[in-house]
C-alpha positions in Angstrom: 0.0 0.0 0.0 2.7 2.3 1.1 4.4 2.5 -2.5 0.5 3.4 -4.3 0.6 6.5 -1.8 4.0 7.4 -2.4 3.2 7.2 -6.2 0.3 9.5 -5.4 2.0 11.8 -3.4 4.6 12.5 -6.3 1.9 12.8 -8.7 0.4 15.4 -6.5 3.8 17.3 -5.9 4.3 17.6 -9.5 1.1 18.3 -10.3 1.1 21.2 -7.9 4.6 22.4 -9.3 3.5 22.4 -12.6 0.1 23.9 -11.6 1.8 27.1 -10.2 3.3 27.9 -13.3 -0.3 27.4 -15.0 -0.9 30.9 -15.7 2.3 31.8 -17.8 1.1 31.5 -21.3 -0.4 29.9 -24.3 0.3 26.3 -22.8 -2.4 23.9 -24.8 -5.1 22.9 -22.2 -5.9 19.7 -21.3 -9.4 19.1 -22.5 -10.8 18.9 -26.2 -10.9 22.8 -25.6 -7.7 23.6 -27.2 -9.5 25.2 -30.1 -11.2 28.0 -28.0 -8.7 28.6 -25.1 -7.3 31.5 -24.0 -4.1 32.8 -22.4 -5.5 35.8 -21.4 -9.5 35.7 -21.8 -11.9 34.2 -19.4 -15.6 32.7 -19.3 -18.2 31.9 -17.3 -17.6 28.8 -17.2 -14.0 29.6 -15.9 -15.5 31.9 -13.5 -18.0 29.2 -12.5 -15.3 26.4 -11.9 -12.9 28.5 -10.3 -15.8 29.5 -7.8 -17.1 26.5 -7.2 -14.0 24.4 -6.9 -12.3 26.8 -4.6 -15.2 25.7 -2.4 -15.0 22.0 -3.0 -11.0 22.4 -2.2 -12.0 24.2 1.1 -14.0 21.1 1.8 -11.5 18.6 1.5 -9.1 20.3 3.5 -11.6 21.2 6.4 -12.0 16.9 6.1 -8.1 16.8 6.4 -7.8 18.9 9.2 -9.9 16.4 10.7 -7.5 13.9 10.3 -5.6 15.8 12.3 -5.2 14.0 16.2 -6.5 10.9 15.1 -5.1 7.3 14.8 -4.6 6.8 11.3 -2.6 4.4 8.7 0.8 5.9 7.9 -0.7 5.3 4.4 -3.8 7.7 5.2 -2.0 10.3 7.1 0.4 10.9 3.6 -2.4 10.9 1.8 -4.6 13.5 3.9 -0.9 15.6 3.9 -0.7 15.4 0.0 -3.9 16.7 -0.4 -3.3 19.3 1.6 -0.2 20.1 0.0 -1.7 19.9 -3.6 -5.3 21.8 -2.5 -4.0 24.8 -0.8 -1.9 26.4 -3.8 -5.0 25.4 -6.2 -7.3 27.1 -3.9 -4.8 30.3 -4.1 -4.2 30.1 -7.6 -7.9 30.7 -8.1 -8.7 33.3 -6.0 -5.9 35.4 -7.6 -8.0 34.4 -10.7 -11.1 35.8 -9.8 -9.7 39.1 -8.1 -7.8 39.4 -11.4 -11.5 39.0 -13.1 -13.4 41.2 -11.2 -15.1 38.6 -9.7 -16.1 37.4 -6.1 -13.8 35.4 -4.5 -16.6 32.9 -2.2 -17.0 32.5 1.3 -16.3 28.9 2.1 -16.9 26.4 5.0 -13.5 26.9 6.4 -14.2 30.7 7.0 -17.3 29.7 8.5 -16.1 26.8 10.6 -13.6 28.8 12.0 -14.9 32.2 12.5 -17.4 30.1 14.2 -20.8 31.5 11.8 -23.2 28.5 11.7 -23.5 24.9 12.4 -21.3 23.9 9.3 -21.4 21.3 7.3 -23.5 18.3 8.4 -21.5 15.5 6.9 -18.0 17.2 8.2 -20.2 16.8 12.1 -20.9 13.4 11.6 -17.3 12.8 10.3 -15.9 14.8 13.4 -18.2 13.0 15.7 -17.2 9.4 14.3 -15.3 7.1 16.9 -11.4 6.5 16.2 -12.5 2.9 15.4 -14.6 4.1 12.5 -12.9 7.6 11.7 -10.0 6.3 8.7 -13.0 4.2 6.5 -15.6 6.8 6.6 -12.9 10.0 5.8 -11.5 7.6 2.8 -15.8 6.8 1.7 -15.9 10.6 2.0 -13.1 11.7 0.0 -13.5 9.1 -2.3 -16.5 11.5 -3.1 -15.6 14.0 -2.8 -13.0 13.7 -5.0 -15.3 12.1 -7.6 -17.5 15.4 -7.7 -14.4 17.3 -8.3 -13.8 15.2 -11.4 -16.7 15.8 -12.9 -16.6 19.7 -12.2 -13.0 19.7 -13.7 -14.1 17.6 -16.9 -17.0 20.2 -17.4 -14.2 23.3 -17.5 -12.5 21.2 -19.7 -15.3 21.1 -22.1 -16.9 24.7 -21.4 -14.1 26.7 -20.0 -12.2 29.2 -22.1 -8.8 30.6 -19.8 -6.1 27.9 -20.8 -4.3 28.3 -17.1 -8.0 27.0 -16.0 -8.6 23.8 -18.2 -5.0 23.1 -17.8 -5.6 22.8 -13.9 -8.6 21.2 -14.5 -7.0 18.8 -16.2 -3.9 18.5 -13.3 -7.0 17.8 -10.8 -8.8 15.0 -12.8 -5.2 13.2 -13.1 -4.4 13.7 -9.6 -7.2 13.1 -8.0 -8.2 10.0 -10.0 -5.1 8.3 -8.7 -6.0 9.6 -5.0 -9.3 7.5 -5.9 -7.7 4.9 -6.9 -5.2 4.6 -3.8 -8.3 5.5 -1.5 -10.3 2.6 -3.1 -7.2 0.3 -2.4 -7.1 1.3 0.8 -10.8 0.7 1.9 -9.6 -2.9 0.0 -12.5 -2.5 -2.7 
């Protein structure tokens, strides 16, 4: 198990390297969008997806920080630290997209976890409130997820979305976090 989280892990490190230098040009995007991308133009779409995944990111690291005090896998504990590691630039990266755009960057459950504004969300609770016996196979069910939904919002900019720096990430997150799913699914032995 150890060597499919370790292949993950650099996946995700260079992933996130070549991610941060996303926004430097006319690099071909990933997608079947190549025809209509932009180095310098936007969308809605790209608007949209950078939106809505910056909230999805925020998500997944609110479940990470979870992880966070509990007996885990050494396996599990990589993998909740590479996601962190990949997700946080990504979610940066985006927000310096939508200032650039003129658009809003979003409130997400982080802020309001921590500046304490609501109940948050329900399925982090139950996940905070599982036992230590049952924590590690419900945060992998979750993730496994979560991650899904963020594949199929990154294949949508991929198709839709117009700024090449944006279907190029896209693309980054669908090959990254397909091989988390895969190690995740491993690791819950499906």
């Amino acid at each position: 198990m150890s060597r499919v989280v370790r292949i993950v892990g650099a996946l995700a490190v260079g992933l996130s390297v070549g991610v941060a230098g996303s926004g430097c040009g006319g690099d071909e995007p990933a997608g079947g969008s190549s025809a209509q991308a932009s180095a310098t133009e936007h969308n809605d779409a790209d608007v949209a997806f950078a939106t809505e995944m910056i909230q999805h990111h925020a998500l997944a690291l609110s479940m990470v920080d979870l992880t966070l005090g509990r007996p885990l896998d050494p396996e599990v504990e990589r993998l909740a630290e590479d996601i962190r590691a990949a997700q946080t630039p990504e979610i940066e990266t985006m927000s310096d997209w939508l200032t650039g755009w003129g658009a809003e960057v979003p409130e997400t459950v982080r802020d309001h976890l921590h500046a304490d504004h609501g109940s948050g969300d329900a399925d982090l609770q139950a996940l905070e409130g599982a036992s230590d016996a049952e924590f590690q196979a419900r945060w992998l069910e979750m993730m496994v997820e979560h991650h899904e939904g963020a594949v199929e919002m990154a294949k949508a900019e991929q198709a839709d979305g117009r700024y090449a720096a944006a279907v190029k990430l896209a693309g980054s997150i669908i090959d990254a976090q397909g091989a988390e799913i895969e190690a995740m699914e491993q690791l819950l032995g499906r």
